[in-house]
C-alpha positions in Angstrom: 20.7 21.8 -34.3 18.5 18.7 -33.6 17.6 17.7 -30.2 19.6 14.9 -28.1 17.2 11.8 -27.4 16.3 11.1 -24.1 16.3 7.8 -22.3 14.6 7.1 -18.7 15.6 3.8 -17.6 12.8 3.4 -15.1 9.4 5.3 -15.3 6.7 5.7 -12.4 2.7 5.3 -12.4 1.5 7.4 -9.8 -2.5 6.3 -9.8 -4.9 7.6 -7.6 -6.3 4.3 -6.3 -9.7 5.4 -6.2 -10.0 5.5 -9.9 -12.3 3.0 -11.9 -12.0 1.9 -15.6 -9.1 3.0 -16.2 -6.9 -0.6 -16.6 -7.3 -0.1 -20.0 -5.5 2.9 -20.5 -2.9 2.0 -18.3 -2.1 -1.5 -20.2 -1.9 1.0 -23.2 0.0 3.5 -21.5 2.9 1.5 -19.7 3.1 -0.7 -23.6 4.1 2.7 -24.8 6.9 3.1 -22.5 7.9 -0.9 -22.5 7.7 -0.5 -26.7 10.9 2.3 -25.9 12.9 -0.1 -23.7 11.9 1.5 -20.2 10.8 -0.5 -17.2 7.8 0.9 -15.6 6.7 0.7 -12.0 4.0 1.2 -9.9 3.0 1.4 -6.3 1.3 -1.0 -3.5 -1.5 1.1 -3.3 -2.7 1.3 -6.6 -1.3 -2.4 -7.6 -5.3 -3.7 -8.3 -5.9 -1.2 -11.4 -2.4 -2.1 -13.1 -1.7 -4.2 -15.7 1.1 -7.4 -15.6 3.5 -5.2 -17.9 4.0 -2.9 -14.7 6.4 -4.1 -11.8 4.5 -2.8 -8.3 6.7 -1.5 -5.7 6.4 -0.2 -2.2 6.4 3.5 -2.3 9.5 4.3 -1.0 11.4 2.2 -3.8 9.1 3.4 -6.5 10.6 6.9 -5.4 14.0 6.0 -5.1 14.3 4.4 -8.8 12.4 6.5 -11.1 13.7 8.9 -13.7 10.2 9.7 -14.7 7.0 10.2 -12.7 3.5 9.8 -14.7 0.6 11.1 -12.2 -2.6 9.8 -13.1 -5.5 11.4 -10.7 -5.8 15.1 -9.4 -4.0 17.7 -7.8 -3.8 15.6 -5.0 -2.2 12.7 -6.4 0.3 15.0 -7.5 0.5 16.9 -4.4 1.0 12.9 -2.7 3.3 12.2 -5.4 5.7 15.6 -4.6 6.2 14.9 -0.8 6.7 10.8 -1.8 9.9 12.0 -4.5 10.9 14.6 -1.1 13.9 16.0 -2.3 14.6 13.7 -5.6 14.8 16.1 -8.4 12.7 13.9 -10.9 10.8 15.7 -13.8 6.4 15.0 -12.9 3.9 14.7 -15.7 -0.1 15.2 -14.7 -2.5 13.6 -16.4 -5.4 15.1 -15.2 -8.3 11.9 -13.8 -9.6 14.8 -11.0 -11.8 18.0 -10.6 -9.8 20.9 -10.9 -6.4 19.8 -12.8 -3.7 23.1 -12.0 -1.2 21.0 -11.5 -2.2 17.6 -13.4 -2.8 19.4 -16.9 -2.7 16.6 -19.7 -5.7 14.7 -20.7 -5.5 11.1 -21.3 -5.5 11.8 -25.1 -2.7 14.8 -25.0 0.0 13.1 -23.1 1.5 10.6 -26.2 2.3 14.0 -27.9 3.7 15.0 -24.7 5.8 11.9 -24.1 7.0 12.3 -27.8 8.3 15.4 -27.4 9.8 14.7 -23.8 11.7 11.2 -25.5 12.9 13.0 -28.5 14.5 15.4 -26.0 12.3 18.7 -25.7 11.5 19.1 -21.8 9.9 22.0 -20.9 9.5 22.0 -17.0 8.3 24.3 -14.6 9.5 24.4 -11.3 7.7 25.1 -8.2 8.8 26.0 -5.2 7.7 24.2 -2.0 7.8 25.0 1.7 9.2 22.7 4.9 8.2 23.1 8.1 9.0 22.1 11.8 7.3 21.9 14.7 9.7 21.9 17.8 8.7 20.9 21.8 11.0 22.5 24.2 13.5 22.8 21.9 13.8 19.9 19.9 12.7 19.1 16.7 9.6 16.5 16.7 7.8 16.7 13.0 9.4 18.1 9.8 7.7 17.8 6.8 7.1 19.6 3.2 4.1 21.2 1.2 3.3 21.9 -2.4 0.6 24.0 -1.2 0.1 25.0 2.2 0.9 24.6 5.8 -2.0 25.4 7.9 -2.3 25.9 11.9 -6.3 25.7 12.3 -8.7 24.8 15.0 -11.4 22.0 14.8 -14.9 22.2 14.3 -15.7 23.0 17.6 -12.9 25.0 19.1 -13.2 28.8 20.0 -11.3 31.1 17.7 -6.9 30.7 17.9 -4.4 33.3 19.0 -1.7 32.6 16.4 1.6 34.6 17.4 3.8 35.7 14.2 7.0 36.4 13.6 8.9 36.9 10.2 12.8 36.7 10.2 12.4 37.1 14.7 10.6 40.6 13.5 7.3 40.4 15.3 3.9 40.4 13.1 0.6 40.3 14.9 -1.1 37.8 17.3 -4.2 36.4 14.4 -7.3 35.9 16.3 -8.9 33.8 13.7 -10.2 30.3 12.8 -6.5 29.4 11.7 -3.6 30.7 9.3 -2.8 29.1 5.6 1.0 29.7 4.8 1.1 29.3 1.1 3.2 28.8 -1.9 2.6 30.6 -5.2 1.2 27.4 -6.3 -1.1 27.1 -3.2 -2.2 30.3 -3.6 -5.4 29.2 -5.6 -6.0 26.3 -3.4 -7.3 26.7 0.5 -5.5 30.4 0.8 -8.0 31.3 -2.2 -11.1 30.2 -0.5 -9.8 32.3 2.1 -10.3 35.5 0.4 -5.6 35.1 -0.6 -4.6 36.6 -3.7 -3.4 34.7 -6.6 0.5 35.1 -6.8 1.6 33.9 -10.7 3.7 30.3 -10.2 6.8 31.8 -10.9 7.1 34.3 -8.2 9.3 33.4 -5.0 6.9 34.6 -2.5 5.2 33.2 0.7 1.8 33.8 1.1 0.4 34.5 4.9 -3.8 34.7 5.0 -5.3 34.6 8.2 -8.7 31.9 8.3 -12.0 34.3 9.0 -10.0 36.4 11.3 -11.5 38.2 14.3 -10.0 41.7 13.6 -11.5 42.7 9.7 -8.0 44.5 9.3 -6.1 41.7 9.3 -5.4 40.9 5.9 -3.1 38.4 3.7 0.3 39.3 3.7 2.8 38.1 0.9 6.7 38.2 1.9 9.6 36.9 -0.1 10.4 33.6 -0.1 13.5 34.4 1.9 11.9 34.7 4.9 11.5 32.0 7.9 8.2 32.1 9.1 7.4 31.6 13.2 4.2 30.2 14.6 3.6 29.8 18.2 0.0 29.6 19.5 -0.4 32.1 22.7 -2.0 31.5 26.0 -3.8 34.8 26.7 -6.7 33.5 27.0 -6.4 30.4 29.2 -4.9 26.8 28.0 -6.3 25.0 25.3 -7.1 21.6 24.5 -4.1 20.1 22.6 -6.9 18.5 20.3 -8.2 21.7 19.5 -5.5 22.7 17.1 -3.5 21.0 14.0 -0.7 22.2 11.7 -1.8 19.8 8.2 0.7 19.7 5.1 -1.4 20.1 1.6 -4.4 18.4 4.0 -3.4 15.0 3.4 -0.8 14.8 6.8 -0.2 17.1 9.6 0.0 17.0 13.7 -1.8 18.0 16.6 0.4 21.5 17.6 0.6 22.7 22.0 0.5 26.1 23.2 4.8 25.7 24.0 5.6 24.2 20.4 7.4 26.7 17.7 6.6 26.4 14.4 8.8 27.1 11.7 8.4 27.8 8.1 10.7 28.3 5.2 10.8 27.7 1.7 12.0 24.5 1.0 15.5 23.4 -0.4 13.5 21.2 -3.2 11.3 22.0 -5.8 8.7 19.9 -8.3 9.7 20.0 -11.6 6.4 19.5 -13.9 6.2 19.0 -17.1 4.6 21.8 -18.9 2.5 21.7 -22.3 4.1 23.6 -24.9 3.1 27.2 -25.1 1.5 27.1 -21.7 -1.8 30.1 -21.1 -1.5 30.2 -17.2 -4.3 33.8 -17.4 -6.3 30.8 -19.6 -6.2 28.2 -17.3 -7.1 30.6 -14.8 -10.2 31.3 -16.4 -11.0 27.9 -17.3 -10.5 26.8 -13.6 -12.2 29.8 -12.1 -14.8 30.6 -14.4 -13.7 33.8 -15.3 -15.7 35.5 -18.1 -14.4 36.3 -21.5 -15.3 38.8 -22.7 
């Protein structure tokens, strides 16, 4: 049985802004979609390295009126470009213009075949689970955002270790004496939560990773709970007050807020997900040991 085609009335450019020569391939790229009767917008941001065929947008509208997302950059793009969609459930294709490239995994060259495929109706996506968190001062909510990654409560450079109270489902954990604590999604679990000595949890799990940041006590070690499970943060005072500088929950690293010894945070896997676009007959054990240099043998 042949495959319905698929229309997408309005398709996004993500760009990182930062990039250079690339107007070329992006006069190329948004023909391609104009040649098959799709508008195609852009953002603000990146508005200088577009070509006339693209309509620029403010963010927020780009979001609203896409059917398709096109993320040219890095991980980060595409991390910027999940929390912009929030809870629109919009399939995300990477094409990968960064470092690393888990989660932006086309090459310039690779991604017609892809869009091909995707138009004549054969969508392959994998979705990824996100987390939302909220930081609440005397009882009310003041900051609730999302992560594709990771939330993480740390310290600045020059602050003395943190006493990080947690709870899981009001069970109580341990107080973490450490430099800070990355809650991670499977996805984040080989970005900061790696570094950090996390273990790799496969895409597709519905877990919640916990690692403390260079804790104190050796025997502390990273903890991974299901994905059922609301997450409670509270920074404790047992050792005198603390600059409300001294300590930040960040979203993915790109956003975040300072956090007081009196505010809860709360974690919980989020209600949306990002749908990205997956090559066909996706390795994720080789892409592992491209990214992380794995031998071969």
């Amino acid at each position: 049985m042949s495959q319905a085609m698929v229309a997408f009335e309005t398709v996004g450019l993500i760009v990182k802004p930062h990039l250079t020569d690339i107007t070329a391939y992006l006069t190329a790229l948004a023909e391609w979609f104009v040649g098959r009767g799709c508008r195609v917008v852009g953002e603000t941001p990146s508005a200088h390295l577009l070509p006339p065929t693209v309509t620029v947008l403010p963010s927020s509208d780009l979001a609203a009126q896409v059917g398709l997302v096109v993320v040219i950059g890095g991980d980060g793009t595409m991390i910027y470009a999940a929390r912009l969609l929030g809870a629109r459930d919009v399939p995300v294709l990477g094409v990968n213009y960064g470092y690393l490239g888990y989660l932006t995994e086309y090459t310039p060259e690779t991604v017609y075949e892809a869009l091909e495929r995707i138009f004549a109706g054969d969508i392959h996506t994998d979705v990824r689970m996100k987390l939302e968190a909220t930081v609440e001062r005397q009882g009310e909510p003041r900051l609730t955002a999302q992560a594709v990654n990771d939330c993480v409560v740390t310290k600045s450079m020059l602050a003395r270790l943190v006493p990080i109270e947690c709870r899981i489902g009001g069970q109580f954990v341990s107080i973490f004496h450490a430099d800070g604590l990355i809650i991670a999604t499977p996805t984040g679990s080989t970005a900061y939560s790696l570094s950090a000595g996390g273990p790799i949890v496969h895409p597709t799990m519905q877990a919640i990773v916990i690692t403390p940041i260079c804790p104190h006590t050796l025997t502390n070690r990273p903890l991974v709970v299901p994905d059922t499970s609301e997450i409670e943060l509270r920074l404790t005072t047992e050792r005198g007050p603390f600059n409300v500088e001294d300590v930040f929950l960040t979203f993915d690293g790109q956003t975040g807020c300072a956090v007081e010894p009196e505010d809860r945070v709360l974690i919980r896997k989020s209600a949306s997900v990002l749908k990205l676009i997956e090559p066909a007959g996706k390795d994720y054990f080789r892409l592992l040991r491209d990214k992380l240099k794995w031998g071969n043998g």
